[in-house]
Structures are given as structure tokens and as C-alpha cells.
N, C-alpha and C positions, 0 to 999 in steps of 0.2 A: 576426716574428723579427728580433733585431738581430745586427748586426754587431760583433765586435773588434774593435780596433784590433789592428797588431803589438805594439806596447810589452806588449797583455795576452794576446798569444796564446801558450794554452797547450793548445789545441783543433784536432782534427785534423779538415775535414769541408769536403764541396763541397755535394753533395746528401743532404738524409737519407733515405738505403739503408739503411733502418733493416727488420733482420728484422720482420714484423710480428707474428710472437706473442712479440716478443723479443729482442735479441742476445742470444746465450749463449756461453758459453765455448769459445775453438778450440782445439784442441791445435797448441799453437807451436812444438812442439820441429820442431828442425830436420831435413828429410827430405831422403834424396839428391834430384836430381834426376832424372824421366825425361825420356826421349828423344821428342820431340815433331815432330807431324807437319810444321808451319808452317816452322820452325827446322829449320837442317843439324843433320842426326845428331850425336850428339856418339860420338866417342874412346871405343873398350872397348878392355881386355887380357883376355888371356887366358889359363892355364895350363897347359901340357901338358907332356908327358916328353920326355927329351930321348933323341933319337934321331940316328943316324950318318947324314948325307943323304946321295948322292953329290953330287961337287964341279958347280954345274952348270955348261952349257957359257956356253961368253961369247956375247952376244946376234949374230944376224946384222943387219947394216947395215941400216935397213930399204932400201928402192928410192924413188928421188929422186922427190918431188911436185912437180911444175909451178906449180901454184897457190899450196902453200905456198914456193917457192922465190922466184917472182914476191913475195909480200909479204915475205919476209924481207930481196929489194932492196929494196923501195919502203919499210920500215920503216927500214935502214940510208941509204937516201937523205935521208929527213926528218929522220935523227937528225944530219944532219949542216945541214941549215937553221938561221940562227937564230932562237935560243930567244926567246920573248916572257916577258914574268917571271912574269905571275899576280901572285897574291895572297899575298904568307905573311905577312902580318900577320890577314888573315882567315883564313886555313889554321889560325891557332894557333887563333880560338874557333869555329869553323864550325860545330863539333857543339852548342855551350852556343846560340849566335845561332841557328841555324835551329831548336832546339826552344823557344826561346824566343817567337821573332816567325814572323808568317804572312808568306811567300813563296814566291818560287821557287827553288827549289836549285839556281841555274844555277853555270857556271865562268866568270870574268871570265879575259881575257888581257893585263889591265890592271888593275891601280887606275883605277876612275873618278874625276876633278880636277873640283875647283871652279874655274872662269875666273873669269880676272884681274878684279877690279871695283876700279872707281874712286872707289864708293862707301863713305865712313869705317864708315856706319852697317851696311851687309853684311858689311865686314870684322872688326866688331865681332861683331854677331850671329856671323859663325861661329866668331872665336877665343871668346867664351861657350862653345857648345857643343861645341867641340872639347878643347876644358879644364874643362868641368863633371864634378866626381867625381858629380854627378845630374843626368843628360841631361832625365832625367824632369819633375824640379823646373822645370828651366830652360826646357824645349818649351813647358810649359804656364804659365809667364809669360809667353812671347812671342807664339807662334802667332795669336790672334785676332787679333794686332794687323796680321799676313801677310792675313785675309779681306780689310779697307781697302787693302791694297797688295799685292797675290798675285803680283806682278812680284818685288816684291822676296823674296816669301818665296818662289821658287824661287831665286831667285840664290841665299839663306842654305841652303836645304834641299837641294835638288839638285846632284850633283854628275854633269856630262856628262849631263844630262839626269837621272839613276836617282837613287832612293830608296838610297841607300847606306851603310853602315855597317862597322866593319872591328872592333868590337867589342860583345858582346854587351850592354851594359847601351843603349849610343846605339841598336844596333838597334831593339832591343824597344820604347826611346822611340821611335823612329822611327814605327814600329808602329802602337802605341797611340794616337799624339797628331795625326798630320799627314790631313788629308784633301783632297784634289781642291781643294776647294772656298779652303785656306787656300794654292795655290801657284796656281792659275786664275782669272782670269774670262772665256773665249773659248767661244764656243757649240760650236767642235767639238775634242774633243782623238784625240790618238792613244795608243795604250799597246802597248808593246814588251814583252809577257809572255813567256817562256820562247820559243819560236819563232813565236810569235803576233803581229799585231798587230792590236788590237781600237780599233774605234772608239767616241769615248765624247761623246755631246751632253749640252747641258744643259737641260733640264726647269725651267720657273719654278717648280713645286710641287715638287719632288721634289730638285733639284739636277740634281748628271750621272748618266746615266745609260748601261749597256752600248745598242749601235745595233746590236751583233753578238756573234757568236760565241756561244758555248753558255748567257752567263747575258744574252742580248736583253731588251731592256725591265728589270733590274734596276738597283738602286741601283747605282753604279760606286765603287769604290775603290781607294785605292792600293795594292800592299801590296811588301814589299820586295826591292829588286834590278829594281823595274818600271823603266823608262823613259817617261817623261810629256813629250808636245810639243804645241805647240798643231799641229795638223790641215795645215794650211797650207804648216806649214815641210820643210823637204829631208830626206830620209831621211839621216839618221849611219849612217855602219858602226857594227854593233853588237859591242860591246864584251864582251856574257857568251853562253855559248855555253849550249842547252838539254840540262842531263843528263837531265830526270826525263821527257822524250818517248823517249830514246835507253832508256832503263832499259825502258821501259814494251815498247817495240816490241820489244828484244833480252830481254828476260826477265833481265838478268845480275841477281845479287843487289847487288854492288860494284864500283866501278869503282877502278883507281888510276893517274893521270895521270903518262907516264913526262916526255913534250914537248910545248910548245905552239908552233904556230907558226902563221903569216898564213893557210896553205892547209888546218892542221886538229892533230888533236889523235893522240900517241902513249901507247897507255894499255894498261893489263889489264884482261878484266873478269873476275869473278869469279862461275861457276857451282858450286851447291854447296864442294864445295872443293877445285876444279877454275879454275885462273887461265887466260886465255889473252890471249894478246897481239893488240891488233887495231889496225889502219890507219884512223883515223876521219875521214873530209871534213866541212869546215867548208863552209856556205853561209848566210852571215852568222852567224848565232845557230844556224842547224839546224846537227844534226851527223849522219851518214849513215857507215853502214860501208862500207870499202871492199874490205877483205880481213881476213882475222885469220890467227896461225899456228898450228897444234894439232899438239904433238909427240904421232908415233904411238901410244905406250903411256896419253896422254892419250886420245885418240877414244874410247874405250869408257865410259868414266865422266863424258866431258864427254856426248855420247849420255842418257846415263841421268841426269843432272841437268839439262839442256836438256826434258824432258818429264816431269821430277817440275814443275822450275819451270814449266812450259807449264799445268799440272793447278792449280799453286798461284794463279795469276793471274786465273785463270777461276773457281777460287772464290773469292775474293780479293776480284777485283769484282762477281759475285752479293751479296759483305757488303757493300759499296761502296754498290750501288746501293738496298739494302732502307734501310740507314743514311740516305742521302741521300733516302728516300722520306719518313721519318719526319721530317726536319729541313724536309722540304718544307708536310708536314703542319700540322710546327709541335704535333704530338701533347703534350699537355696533361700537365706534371707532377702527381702526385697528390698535392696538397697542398690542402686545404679554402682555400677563401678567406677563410672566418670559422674560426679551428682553436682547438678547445680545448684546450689541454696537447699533446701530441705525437699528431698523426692521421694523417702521412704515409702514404699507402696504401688510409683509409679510401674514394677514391670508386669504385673501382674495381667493388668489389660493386654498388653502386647503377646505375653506368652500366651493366653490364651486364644488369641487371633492367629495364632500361627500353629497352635496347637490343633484348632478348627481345620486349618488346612492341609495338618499331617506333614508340617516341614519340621525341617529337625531343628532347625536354628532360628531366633528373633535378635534384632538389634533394636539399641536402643543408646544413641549420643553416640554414634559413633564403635560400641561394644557389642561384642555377640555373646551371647547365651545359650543354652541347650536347652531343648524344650522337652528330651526327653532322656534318664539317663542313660549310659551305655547297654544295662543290659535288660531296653526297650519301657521300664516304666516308668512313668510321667514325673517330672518335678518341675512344678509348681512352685514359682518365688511365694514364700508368707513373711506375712509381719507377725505378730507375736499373738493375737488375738485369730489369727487366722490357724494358727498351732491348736487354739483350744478348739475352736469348732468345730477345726478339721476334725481331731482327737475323737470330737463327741461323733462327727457323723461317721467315722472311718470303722471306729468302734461299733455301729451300728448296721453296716453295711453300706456308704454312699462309700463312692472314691470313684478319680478318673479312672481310665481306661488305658491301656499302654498301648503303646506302637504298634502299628496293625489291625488293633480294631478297630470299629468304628468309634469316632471320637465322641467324645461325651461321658458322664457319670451313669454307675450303676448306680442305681436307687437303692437306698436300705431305708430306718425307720426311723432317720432324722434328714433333714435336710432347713440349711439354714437362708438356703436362697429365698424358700419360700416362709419363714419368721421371720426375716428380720431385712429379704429384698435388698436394693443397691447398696444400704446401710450396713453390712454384715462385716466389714472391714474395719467397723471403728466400734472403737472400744465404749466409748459412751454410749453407744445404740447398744451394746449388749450388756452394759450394767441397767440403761434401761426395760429392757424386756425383761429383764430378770427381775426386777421388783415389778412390775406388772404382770408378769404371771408366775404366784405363790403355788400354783398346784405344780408346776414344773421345777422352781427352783427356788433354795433358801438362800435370800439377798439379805446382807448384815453389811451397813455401812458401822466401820468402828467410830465410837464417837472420839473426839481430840486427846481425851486422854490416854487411852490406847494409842495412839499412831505415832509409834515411836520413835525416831531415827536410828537409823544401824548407829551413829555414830556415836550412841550411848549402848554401847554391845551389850554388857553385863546385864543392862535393864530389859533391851530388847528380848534376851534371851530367856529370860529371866517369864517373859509378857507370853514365850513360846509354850514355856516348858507350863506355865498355869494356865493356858487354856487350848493346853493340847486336844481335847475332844474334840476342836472345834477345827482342828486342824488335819483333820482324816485322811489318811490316802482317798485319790477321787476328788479334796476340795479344788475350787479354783481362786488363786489368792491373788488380787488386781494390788502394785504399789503405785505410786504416784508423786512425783516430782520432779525437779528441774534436771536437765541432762548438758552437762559442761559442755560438751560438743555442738552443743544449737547455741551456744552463749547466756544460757538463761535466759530464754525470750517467752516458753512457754512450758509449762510444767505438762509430762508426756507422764506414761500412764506402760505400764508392762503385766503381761496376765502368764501366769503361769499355773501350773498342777503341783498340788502334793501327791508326790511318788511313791514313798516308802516312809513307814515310822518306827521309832524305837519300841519296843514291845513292855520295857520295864517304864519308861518314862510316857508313855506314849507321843512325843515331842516329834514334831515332822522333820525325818534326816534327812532327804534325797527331792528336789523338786523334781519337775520337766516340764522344759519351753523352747522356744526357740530366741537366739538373741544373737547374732552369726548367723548359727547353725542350729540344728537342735540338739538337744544335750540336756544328760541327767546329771545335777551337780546336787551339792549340798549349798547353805546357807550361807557364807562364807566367797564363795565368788560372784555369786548372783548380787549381791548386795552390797558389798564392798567396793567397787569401782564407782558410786555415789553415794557415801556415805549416809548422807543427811535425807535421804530418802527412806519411805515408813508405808506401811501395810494399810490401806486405807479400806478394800473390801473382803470379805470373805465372802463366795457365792458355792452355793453347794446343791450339785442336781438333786432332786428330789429320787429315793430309790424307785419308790414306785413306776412314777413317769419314765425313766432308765430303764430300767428292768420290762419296760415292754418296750421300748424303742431298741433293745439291745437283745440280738434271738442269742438265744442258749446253743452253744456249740457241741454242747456235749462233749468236749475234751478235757481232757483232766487236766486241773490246775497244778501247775509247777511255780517252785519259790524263782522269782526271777532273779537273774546275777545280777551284780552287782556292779560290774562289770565289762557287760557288753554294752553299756549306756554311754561310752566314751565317746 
């Protein structure tokens, strides 16, 4: 298969999710939306008669709370601290940069500065990049020349230490182009992730690599808003503070920063649609609640959103984790490696025929495959629609069986064999069952004016960051259009998950699908290899329906890395 260039791109496609008996025609026309589980309710009216009320009475005072009296001092104390600036040059693209590039969503209480160099050639280097209308262009003449001299390519790259950027195009180069390897060469580093700090050695075969924390023994990389030191040197006050650990642990959906100052942060978060005001301590980079205030006639509905969100999060990460099992896997795209004309899909039947008979290998044109991987469990060629159901049923307890046992699926509390039967591989059969059964799942076809092309980025991003609610970790987001590689003969269709969101924008950072391989990416690769290709559904399980297909493990949720999704 080959690739377009942009100049000929007129083709919409990541992976071919190609129906297999076919794409065939959807009905486009535009449908209201419903009301989906994942996502806040949305707004009804209603019509009734109108009838003579009596006037009612005026509410009584409620009786004084202690606890919320004590935070409405200690809220009015801090507000009267001074203020630290933050960021509002990154404030203006924060939702376009973090769906763009992979990092942490943290909050700076500063711009992080490049220090003073006396050197012509660093000072150069970074007015280059600070003035390139292509950050991109410019990283990637320079960069290698940072591996010979990685001293200097932190001076140019790093600012205060961190991976930094304050606009979305330098991000995403930031991103894309810089690694460990072209700011280091010191056998042990340190990295200041979100509240974390992990330690990172270097390997002669491998590079650097994690010594700790959740992804041990993996490759190490940068990614943005980290902070990189070499091992040795004194701990800095840390400069950005951890939202997406504070999000995780309080369940809030949004956050909105009222004050920042040296001892912590004044903010609202927002449950359902439900805001409250909370007192938050800073301890360096961790941030910690310390009180919040909740006006009385709020208690009842902040209550009932605090445990719809507690229901959400737990299934949330049941997808989380089946996602991340499959990336681990490393689960095999169904794509022949010898393909005649369009076969996407075809090895699917064969591994499973040989799967049945407990041999280790299937061919297919000539090529062999493993049916099972080295260390005995099962991988299973998917297309891209096959990522998502697996995702929902694997989450729920279905999945095959590994090597040695008896062959077949354990049963859990989904299975799509029997929904949706020999159909279950194409993509159109499962945008249709989803608008035909609303108790299961919220089906939103966008209408034309929404369906934007990547190749208008600004506006795309723009289309992200305003109806972020609708973009929830948990949604499933179908695009649809022409794929260069089939010649433009039929518009293919790619489904993928929202993975992780920005907690101050709520704007979806991190998808996962499968399109290769599986893989957690951000916005930005997924959609850029066919420009002129646009979000055509959004489909969202209903929680109810979830949340009993999905048993409660009882294990305690952890904020997933960020990182082990490579």
C-alpha cells in the first residue's frame, strides 16, 4: 500500500475498516441527538398548561455549617494571597496542543524560561525555533546534530528543565521530533511527570530506559511538559502542578482555576452539572483537597452526580485496562502480508480454524502467522471495529482462551457474536445496532456542518475543544472517508475510543484503536495521514447498560500512564 502526499490528498482513512462484505450506503441525513450514558444529560423542555400556583413562601435561611463556613474563610484568605500568573499564552491553545501532542495535562504557575547562555550558537538555535512558521521543519534539521552535543541540545530544547511549548504547532514538534537521547548522555536521569518522579538509566542496546514506576524495564521517553535532569542534580521547585492524578482521585469531570498561588490552587470543579468550589494544597506538583464549599440546595444533585461519576470511572477503566491489554499484546492487524487487491479482514477466518485445532501457525498466500503469541495467549488478527468490541467484551469478561486450554471464549456479560452474528466485523452493522437499540447506546450521526476535515486543523480543533462533553473518555468516535492507498475507490470508515481528556479543557487528548497495531495516540497522527477525512459519528454506551455488563472488580483504580500505551 502507498502513501499520499498532502498536496494529493483527497482521501479520508487511517486503517481499512473496510465493511467486509462491502461499505454500503448510510443514511446521512441528520438525526437529533440522544441522550447518552457516558456524557452529562443533556437539557429537555417540556409543555404543560398553565395553571394558577399559590405564591410560594421565601425559602428559610438554611442553619450555619462549620465546615463549610471554615472553607469559605480559608477560600477568602487565599484569595487575598498573591496571585502567581500561570499561563495565558498557553491557556489560548491548551485544547488544540494537548490533543495534538502526548503529555501531561498538568497546570504551570509560571511560564517555564530558557536561562541566560552565553553561548551565540544556543541563542541562535532557539530564536530559529521560536520564530519558525514550521517548528517541524526546523527540529528536524537540527536535532541529530543535539545527539554529538546533548548539552547543548537541552540548553536550545529545554526550558527550566521541561519539555515546553506555549503553542500548538512547536508542541506537537516538540513531540514528534525530540528524544532522551538528543538532550542526554549521563547514565542516570530523573523525570518529573505529573506528581511522579521516575527514574530513567541508560541501557547500551536499548538507550534509556524506565528503572521505575509502572512502565520498569521499558524504552523511556520524553513526552511534553516532563521535566528531565540528569540524576545527580538538586531537586527544583516544581513549576506545574498534577491535574490529571487530582481528576482521577476526585472524579470531578472539569476543573476551573479561580487563583494560583505558592501554597495551592483556588478553583471549581465541576460534577455533572453541578460546580463546586474547592480549597486545593499544593505539595510541589501534588495537589490535595483541602475543603470545598457546597450551597445547600446543591447537596442533593451534587450526591447523585459524585456516584453516577464513581459508576463511570470504574467502567471507564475496565475499557482502559482490556485497551491496554491489546496494545500490550501488540494484537495483529488483519492485513495479509502478501494482499491481493483489497483483503483487509481476510485472516481472521483462518486463524480461527487453526486456533480450533490448537496448532501454532495458519497460512495464508503463501505467509505464516502465529496463532498464538510466544507467551501462550491468543492473538487474533482485528480490523479496527473488531478493537472496539473486543474492548467492550474483553472489558466485560469474554476473551479467548490461551494455549493449552480448551479452545474457545470465556463467556463474560457482553458478547457480540450473538448481537450483531456474522455481521460483527463491519462497521456499518454496528453503527446500525446502535441506533436501533437507544437503551444500550447513544448514536449521534453529526450533521454536515460538523464534519470537518483535519485539513482545516484550527477549525477542527476548535469543533473538539466546544463540544468536548460529548467527547468523554469511554466515547466511540467512527471517521469516514477515502483512503489513498485503495486509489479512492470507496470511502472506508475507522472507529476508534476516547482514551484520556484534559481536565481543564475537557478536550479528548489520547484516543485508542487499532490501525497497524494497537496504539494510544493523540490527535495528530491518527488523522493526519488523510487529511481531508472528518468525524462523521459519535456513539456512546449507555452507563447503565455497561455498568451491568461490566462486574466490579473491586480493585482500586489507578491514574493510567501515559506511557505504557506505546
Amino acid at each position: 500500500m502507498s502513501f499520499v502526499s498532502l498536496r494529493f490528498a483527497a482521501g479520508y482513512a487511517l486503517c481499512v475498516c473496510v465493511a467486509l462484505s462491502g461499505c454500503h450506503a448510510v443514511d446521512d441525513s441528520p438525526r437529533p441527538a440522544l441522550r447518552t450514558g457516558l456524557f452529562p444529560p443533556a437539557k429537555t423542555l417540556t409543555a404543560g398548561v398553565r395553571v394558577k400556583r399559590p405564591a410560594p413562601k421565601p425559602p428559610e435561611k438554611p442553619a450555619a455549617e462549620p465546615e463549610g463556613d471554615a472553607c469559605r474563610s480559608e477560600w477568602d484568605r487565599r484569595a487575598k494571597l498573591p496571585a502567581l500568573p500561570g499561563t495565558p499564552k498557553l491557556d489560548q491553545q491548551r485544547a488544540e496542543l494537548l490533543a495534538r501532542a502526548k503529555g501531561e495535562p498538568v497546570l504551570f504557575v509560571r511560564p517555564p524560561e530558557w536561562p541566560r547562555s552565553k553561548s551565540a550558537i544556543v541563542r541562535g538555535y532557539r530564536k530559529a525555533l521560536a520564530e519558525s512558521r514550521f517548528p517541524w521543519d526546523t527540529l528536524r534539521q537540527i536535532r541529530d546534530r543535539f545527539r554529538h552535543a546533548p548539552r547543548v541540545g537541552r540548553e536550545v530544547l529545554l526550558r527550566d528543565g521541561y519539555l515546553y511549548a506555549d503553542s500548538a504547532d512547536l508542541a506537537w514538534s516538540l513531540w514528534d521530533s525530540v528524544r532522551l537521547e538528543h538532550l542526554f548522555d549521563e547514565p542516570k536521569l530523573a523525570v518529573e511527570r505529573g506528581s511522579a518522579r521516575l527514574t530513567v538509566v541508560r541501557d547500551k542496546e536499548r538507550g534509556y530506559v524506565y528503572a521505575d514506576g509502572p512502565d520498569a524495564g521499558k524504552a523511556a521517553r520524553i513526552l511534553l511538559f516532563d521535566r528531565v535532569t540528569v540524576a545527580t542534580e538538586p531537586e527544583r521547585p516544581a513549576l506545574h502542578r498534577d491535574l490529571r492524578s487530582l481528576a482521577h482521585e476526585l472524579g470531578f469531570a472539569r476543573i476551573k482555576v479561580e487563583r494560583l498561588t505558592e501554597g495551592g490552587v483556588l478553583a471549581r470543579l465541576r460534577y455533572g452539572d453541578t460546580w463546586v468550589r474547592v480549597v486545593l494544597d499544593a505539595d510541589g506538583a501534588h495537589l490535595q483537597k483541602r475543603c470545598e464549599i457546597v450551597d445547600p440546595p446543591a447537596r442533593e444533585a451534587l450526591t447523585r452526580a459524585r456516584a453516577e461519576a464513581a459508576t463511570r470511572a470504574r467502567v471507564v477503566a475496565a475499557l482502559r485496562t482490556a485497551m491496554l491489554s491489546a496494545v500490550e499484546e501488540e494484537l495483529p492487524f488483519d492485513e495479509p502480508k502478501t494482499e491481493w487487491g483489497q483483503q483487509d479482514g481476510h485472516l481472521r477466518n483462518h486463524w480461527f480454524s487453526a486456533y480450533q485445532k490448537g496448532e501454532a501457525h495458519f497460512s495464508f498466500q503463501g505467509d505464516l502467522y502465529p496463532v498464538f503469541r510466544p507467551d501462550g495467549r491468543p492473538a487474533p488478527p482485528e480490523v479496527c471495529i473488531d478493537f472496539v468490541t473486543e474492548t467492550l467484551e474483553r472489558a466485560s469478561g469474554t476473551w479467548w482462551r490461551g494455549r493449552g486450554e480448551p479452545p474457545g471464549r470465556d463467556q463474560g456479560g457482553l458478547d457480540f457474536d450473538a448481537l450483531l452474528g456474522k455481521s460483527r466485523r463491519q462497521v456499518t452493522s454496528f453503527i446500525q445496532y446502535t441506533r436501533d437499540h437507544p437503551d444500550e447506546f447513544g448514536h449521534e450521526l453529526l450533521p454536515t456542518p460538523k464534519r470537518i476535515p483535519y485539513v482545516f486543523k484550527r477549525e477542527f480543533y476548535q469543533h473538539l475543544a466546544k463540544e468536548a462533553d460529548r467527547y468523554a473518555p469511554g466515547t466511540i468516535v467512527i471517521i469516514r472517508g477515502y483512503a489513498p492507498w485503495d486509489h479512492y475507490n470507496v470511502p472506508h470508515f475507522h472507529a476508534f475510543f476516547v482514551y484520556e481528556a484534559d481536565p481543564v479543557t475537557g478536550v479528548p487528548m489520547l484516543l485508542a484503536g487499532n490501525a497497524g497495531r494497537p496504539r494510544i495516540q493523540s490527535w495528530e497522527p491518527v488523522m493526519n495521514r488523510a487529511p481531508q477525512r472528518s468525524i462523521e459519528y459519535r456513539i456512546t454506551p449507555k452507563l447503565e447498560w455497561l455498568a451491568r455488563a461490566i462486574p466490579d472488580s473491586g480493585s482500586p483504580r489507578t491514574v493510567p500512564s501515559l506511557v505504557e500505551a506505546f
